[in-house]
TITIZA-869781 format. One record per atom (N, C-alpha, C): x negated, y negated, z negated; atom name; residue in three letters. Coordinates in steps of 0.1 Angstrom, whole numbers, plus 5000, padded with zeros to 4 digits. Atoms other than C-alpha are relative to their C-alpha. Example, Ala and Ser with C-alpha at 12.3 -4.5 7.8 and 13.67 -1.06 7.14 Angstrom:
<sites>
<<4991,5012,5000>,N,ala>
<<4877,5045,4922>,CA,ala>
<<4991,4988,5000>,C,ala>
<<5009,5011,5000>,N,ser>
<<4863,5011,4929>,CA,ser>
<<5008,4989,4992>,C,ser>
</sites>
This chain:
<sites>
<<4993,4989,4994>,N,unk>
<<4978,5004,4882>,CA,unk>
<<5004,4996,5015>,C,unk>
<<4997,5007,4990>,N,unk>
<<4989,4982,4910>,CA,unk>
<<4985,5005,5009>,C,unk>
<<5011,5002,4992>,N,unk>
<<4952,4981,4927>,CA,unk>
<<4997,5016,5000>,C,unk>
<<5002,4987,4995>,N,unk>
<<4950,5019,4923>,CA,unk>
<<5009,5005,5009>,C,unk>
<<4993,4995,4992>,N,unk>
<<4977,5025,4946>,CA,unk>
<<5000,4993,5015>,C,unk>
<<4998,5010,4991>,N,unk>
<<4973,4993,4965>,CA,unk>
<<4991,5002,5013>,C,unk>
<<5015,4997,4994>,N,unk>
<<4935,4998,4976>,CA,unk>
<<5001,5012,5011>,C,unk>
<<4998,4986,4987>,N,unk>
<<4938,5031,4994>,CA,unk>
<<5012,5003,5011>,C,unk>
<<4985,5001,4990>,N,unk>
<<4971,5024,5009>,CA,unk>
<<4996,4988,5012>,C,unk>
<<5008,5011,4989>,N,unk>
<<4953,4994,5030>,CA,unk>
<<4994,5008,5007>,C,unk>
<<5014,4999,4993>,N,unk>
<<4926,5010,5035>,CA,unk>
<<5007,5014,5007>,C,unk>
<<4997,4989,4994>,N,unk>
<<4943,5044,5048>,CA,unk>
<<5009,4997,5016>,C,unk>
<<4991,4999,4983>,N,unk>
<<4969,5024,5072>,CA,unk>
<<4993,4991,5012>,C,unk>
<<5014,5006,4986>,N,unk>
<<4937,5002,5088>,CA,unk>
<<4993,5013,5006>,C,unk>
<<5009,4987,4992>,N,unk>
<<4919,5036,5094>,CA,unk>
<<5012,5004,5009>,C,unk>
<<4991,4993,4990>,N,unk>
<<4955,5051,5109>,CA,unk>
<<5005,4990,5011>,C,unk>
<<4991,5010,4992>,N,unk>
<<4968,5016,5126>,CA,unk>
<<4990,4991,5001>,C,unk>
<<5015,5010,5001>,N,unk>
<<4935,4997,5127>,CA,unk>
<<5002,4991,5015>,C,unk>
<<5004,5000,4992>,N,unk>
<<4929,4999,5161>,CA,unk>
<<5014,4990,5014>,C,unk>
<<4992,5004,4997>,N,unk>
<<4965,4988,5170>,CA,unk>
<<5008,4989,4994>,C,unk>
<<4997,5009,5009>,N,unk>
<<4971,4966,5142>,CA,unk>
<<4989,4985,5009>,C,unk>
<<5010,5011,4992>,N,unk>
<<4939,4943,5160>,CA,unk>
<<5001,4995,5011>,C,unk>
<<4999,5004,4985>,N,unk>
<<4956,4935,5191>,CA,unk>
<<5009,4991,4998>,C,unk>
<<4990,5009,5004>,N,unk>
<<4980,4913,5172>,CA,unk>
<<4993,4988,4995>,C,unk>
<<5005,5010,5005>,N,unk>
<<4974,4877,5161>,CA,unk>
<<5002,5004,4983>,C,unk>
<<4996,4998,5015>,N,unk>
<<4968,4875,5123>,CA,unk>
<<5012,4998,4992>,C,unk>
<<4984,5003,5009>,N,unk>
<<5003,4861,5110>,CA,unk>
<<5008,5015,5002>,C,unk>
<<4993,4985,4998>,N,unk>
<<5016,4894,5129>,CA,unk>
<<4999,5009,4992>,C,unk>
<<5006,4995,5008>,N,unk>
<<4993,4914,5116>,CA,unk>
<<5005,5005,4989>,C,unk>
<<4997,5001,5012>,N,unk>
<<5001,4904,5081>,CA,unk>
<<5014,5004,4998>,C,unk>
<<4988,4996,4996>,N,unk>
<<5037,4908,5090>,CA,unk>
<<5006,5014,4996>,C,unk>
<<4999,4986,4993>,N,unk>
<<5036,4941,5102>,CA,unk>
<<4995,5007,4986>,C,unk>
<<5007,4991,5013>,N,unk>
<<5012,4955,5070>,CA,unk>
<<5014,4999,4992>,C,unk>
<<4986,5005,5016>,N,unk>
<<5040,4937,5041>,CA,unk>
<<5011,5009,5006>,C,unk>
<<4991,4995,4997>,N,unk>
<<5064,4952,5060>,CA,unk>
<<5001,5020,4999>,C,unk>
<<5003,4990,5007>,N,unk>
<<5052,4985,5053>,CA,unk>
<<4994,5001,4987>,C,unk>
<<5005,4999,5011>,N,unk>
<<5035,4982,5024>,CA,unk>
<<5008,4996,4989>,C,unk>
<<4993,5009,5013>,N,unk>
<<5059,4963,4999>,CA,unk>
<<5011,5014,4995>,C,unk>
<<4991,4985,5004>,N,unk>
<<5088,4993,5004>,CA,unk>
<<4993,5010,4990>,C,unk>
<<5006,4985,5005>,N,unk>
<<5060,5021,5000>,CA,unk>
<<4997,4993,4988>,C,unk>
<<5006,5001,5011>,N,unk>
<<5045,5005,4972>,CA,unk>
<<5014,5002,4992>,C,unk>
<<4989,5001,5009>,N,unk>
<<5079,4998,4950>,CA,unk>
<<5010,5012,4999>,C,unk>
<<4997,4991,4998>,N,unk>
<<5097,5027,4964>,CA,unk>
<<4997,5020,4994>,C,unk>
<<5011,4986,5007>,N,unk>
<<5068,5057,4958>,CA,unk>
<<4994,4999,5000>,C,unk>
<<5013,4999,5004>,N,unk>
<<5039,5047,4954>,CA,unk>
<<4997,4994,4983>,C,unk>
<<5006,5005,5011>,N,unk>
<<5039,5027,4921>,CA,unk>
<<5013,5007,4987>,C,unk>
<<4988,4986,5002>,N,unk>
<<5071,5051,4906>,CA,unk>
<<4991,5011,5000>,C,unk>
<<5011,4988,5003>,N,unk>
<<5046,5078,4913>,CA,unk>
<<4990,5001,4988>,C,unk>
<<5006,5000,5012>,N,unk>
<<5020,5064,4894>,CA,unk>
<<5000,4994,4986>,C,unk>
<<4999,5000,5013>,N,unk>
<<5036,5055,4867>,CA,unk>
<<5009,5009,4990>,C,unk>
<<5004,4986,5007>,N,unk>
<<5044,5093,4864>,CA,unk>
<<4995,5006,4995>,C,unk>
<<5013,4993,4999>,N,unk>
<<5014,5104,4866>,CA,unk>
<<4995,4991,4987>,C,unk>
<<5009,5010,5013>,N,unk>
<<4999,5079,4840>,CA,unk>
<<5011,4993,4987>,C,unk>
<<4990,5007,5007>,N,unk>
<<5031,5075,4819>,CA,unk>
<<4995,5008,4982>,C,unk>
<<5006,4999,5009>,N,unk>
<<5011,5092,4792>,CA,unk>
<<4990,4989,4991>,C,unk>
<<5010,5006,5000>,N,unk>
<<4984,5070,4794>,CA,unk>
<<5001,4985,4996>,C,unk>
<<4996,5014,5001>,N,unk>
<<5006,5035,4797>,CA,unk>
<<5007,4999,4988>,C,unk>
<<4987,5000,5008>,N,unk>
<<5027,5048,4765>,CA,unk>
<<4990,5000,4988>,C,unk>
<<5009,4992,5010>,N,unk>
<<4999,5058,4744>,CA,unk>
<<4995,4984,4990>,C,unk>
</sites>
């Protein structure tokens, strides 16, 4: 469930922040991603889908 939310959330904020994200050294970088990513994931993204699939995880 994790990698279904995880995967496209990478890949969505390299397509939106890619280009600005690459002008940083990598430690930054990495920084900068976790720092968004850790909230959204725990917050609404992984709460969402284990709405959505709370059928599916119960069954």
């Amino acid at each position: 469930m994790i990698w279904m939310a995880i995967y496209p959330t990478i890949n969505l904020i390299f397509y939106i922040f890619g280009d600005v994200l690459n002008t940083f050294v990598l430690p930054l970088r990495t920084l900068i991603l976790t720092l968004i990513l850790v909230p959204l994931m725990v917050y609404v993204l992984l709460p969402l889908a284990g709405r959505i699939l709370k059928g599916w995880l119960h069954s």
